[in-house]
N, C-alpha and C positions, 0 to 999 in steps of 0.2 A: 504494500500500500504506500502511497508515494506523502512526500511531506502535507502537501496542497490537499490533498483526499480527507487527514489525518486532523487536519485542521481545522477545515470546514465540521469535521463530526464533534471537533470541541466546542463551534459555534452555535448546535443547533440545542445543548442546552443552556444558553445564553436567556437570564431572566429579568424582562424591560418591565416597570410598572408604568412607565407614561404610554398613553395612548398614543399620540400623537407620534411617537416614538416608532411606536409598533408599527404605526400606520404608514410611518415612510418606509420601515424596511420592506414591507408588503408590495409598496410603489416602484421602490428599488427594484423591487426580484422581476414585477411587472415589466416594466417600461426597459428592462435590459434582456428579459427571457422569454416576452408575451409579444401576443400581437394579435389584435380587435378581427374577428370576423364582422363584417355589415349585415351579410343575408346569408343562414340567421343571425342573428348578435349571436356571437360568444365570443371568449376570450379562452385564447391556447394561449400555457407557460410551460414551456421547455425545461428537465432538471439533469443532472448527469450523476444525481443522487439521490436515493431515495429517501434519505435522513432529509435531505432538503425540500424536500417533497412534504415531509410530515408536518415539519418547523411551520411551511409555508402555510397548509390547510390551519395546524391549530392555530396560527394569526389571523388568518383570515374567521376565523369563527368567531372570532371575538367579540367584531363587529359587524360582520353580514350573515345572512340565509342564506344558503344558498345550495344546490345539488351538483354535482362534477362524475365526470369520469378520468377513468386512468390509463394510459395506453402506454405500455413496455416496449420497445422497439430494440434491436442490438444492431448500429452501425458496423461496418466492417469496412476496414479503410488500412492503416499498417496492422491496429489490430483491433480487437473488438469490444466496443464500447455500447453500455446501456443508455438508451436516455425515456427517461420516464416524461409523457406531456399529460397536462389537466387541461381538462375542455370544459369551462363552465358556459353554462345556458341557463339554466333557472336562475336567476335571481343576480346575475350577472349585469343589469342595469345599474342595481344602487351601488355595485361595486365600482363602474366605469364612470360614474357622474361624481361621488363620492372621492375618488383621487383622480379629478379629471385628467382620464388618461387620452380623451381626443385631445388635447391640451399641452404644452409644453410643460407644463408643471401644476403641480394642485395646492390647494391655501394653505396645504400643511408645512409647504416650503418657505414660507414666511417666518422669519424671525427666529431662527433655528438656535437650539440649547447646544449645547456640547453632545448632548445625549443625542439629541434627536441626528444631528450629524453621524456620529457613530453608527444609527444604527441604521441610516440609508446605506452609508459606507458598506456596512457589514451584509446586509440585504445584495449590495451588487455582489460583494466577493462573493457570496454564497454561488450565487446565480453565475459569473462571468470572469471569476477570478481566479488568479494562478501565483503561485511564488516558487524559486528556486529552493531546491534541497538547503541549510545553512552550510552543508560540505559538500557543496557542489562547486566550481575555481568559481562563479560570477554570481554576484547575488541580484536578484531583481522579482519584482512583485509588479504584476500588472492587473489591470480590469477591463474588458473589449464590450463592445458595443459597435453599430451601423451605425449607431444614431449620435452626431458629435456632437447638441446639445447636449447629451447626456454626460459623453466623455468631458465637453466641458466643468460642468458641475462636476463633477466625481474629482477632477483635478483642483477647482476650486476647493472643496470640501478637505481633500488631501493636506491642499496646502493653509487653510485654515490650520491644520497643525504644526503647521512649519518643515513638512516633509516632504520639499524640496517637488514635487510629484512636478512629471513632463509630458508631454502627448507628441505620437505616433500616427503613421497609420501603416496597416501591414495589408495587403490586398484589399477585401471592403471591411475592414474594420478598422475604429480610431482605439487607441487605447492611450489609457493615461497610466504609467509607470514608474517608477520609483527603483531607483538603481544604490543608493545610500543604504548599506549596512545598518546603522544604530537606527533611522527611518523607518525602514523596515518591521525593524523590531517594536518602533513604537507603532507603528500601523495597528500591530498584531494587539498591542496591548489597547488601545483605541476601540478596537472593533470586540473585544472582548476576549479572546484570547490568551489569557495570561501564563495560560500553562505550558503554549508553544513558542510564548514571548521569553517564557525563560528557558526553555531548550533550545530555541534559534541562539538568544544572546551566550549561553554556556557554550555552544559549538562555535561561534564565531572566537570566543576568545580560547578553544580548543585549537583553532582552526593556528590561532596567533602565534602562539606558543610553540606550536611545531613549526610553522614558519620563521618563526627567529631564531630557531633552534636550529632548522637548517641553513638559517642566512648566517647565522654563527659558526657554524662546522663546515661551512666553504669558505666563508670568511680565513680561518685558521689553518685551515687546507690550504688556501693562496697564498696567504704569510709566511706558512710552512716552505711552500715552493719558492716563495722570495728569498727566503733564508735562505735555503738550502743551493739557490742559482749563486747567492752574493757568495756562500762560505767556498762552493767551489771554484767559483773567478779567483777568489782571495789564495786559494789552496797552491792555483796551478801557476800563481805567478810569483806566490814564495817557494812554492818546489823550483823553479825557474832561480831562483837568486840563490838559493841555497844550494843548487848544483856548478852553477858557475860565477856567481857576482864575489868578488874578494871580500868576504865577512866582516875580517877588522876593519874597514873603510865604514862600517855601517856602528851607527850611534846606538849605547846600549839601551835607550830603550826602545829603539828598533828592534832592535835583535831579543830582547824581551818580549814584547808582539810575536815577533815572528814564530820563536821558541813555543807560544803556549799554543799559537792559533795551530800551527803543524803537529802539538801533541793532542789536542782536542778537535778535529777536523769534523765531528758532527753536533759540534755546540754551538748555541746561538750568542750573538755579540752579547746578552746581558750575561749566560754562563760565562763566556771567556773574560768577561768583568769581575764576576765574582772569584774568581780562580784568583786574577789578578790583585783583586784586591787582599786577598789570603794570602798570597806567597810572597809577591811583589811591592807590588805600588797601591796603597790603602786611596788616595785621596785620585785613581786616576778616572775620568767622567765618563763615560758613552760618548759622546762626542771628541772629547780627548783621545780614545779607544779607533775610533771610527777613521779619526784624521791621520791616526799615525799607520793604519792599514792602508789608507789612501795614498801614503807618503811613499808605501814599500811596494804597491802595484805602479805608482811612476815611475819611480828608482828602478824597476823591471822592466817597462815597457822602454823607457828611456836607454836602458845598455845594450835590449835587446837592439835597439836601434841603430846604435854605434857598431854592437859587433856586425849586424848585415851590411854595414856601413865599408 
């Protein structure tokens, strides 16, 4: 069962006591999943769940009469999917005048609470709404519609919470989406969700963890291989002095560098500091350390020069 499926079933025991409330999710599901027959009137809404299916009738009973039937279909397309439609005819007037759905919007969209946003919000997801796995590489949450009055609102409504929401269109549908991680996550907790708000947000920051964890172990890896390239340039051009360049000519603490970096040839410039500081030269710096190996790779490169000379 995929995260989006998973989700929707936590929404459909989601419990509104405003009316009004109730009435736009009902509007929502309507006006993104339905569509008015003239002759006869009825009104078909399309579900790809039958949890949604039930959420939708007990709303709808709250406030109307009315008689419906149910019709199961299975699409077959990559693979096969149910979709459950309600055909209401009885009583399906005071429903249509009621959230004037011939209408761009109905009087319930006036002067909207917090609540009442939420729970049209929550109405389209049911009905039209998708979000990515939280461990899946992209995160994104959308809602589609034909109808871009709608997709407008629903972005409006989105970004009433400051969640960034955008609109699309992908063949005939507009969608408004939300591509922001922590967004996301508030959507879920907005629309009532709270239990998938806190699985999304624990796998995002699962998701981090391992992620820095391995941007820290290639990170170390590449350091690794930087050391490892420097100590061997360092190695082959004091093997080089040490076979042919006349040693007493060379200052003793040159010849100190040289002596430890050739006896410890897979330690890193801070090991071969700390050696020196032990045996040798207490007060010598890393940069001190660094210059004087720079000094013995010119002193190389430079006699090499002379002898091809």
């Amino acid at each position: 069962m995929s995260f989006s499926t998973d989700l929707k079933d936590d929404l459909l025991n989601v419990d509104i006591k405003d009316d009004n409330a109730n009435r736009l999710e009902i509007e929502a599901m309507i006006r993104l999943a339905g569509e008015i027959s003239i002759i006869p009137l009825s009104l078909l809404v399309s579900f790809n769940s039958i949890g949604a299916v039930r959420r939708f009738i007990q709303l709808l009973k709250k406030f109307y009469k009315f008689e419906y039937e149910l019709i199961e279909r299975v699409i077959k397309r990559f693979d096969s999917k149910k979709v459950y439609t309600i055909t209401i005819k009885d009583g399906v007037r005071e429903i249509i005048d009621d959230l004037s759905l011939l209408n761009k919007e109905s009087k319930y969209r006036v002067d909207l609470t917090q609540e009442m946003k939420e729970a049209y919000l929550r109405g389209a997801f049911l009905v039209r709404g998708s979000v990515n796995d939280p461990y899946s590489k992209s995160s994104h949450l959308e809602i589609s519609s034909t109808n871009d009055n709608e997709i407008l609102f629903i972005q409006k409504l989105m970004n009433d919470f400051e969640l960034d929401a955008r609109i699309s269109k992908r063949k005939l549908y507009y969608l408004a989406y939300i591509k922001k991680e922590q967004a996301i996550g508030d959507f879920l907790y907005h629309i009532g969700a709270q239990e998938k708000m806190t699985y999304y947000e624990d796998a995002l920051i699962t998701k981090e963890i391992k992620a820095t964890a391995k941007r820290t172990i290639n990170l170390d890896i590449a350091n690794q291989n930087k050391t490892n390239n420097a100590a061997k340039e360092q190695i082959k051009y004091l093997n080089y002095l040490y076979m042919n360049y006349p040693l007493g000519e060379l200052d003793n603490k040159l010849l100190m560098v040289m002596k430890v970096r050739l006896e410890h040839q897979e330690d890193s410039l801070q090991e071969l500091l700390d050696i020196i500081h032990d045996e040798y030269e207490p007060n010598l710096s890393k940069s001190g350390l660094n210059h004087r190996l720079k000094r013995l790779k010119e002193i190389a490169i430079e006699f090499m020069g002379n002898n091809q000379d």
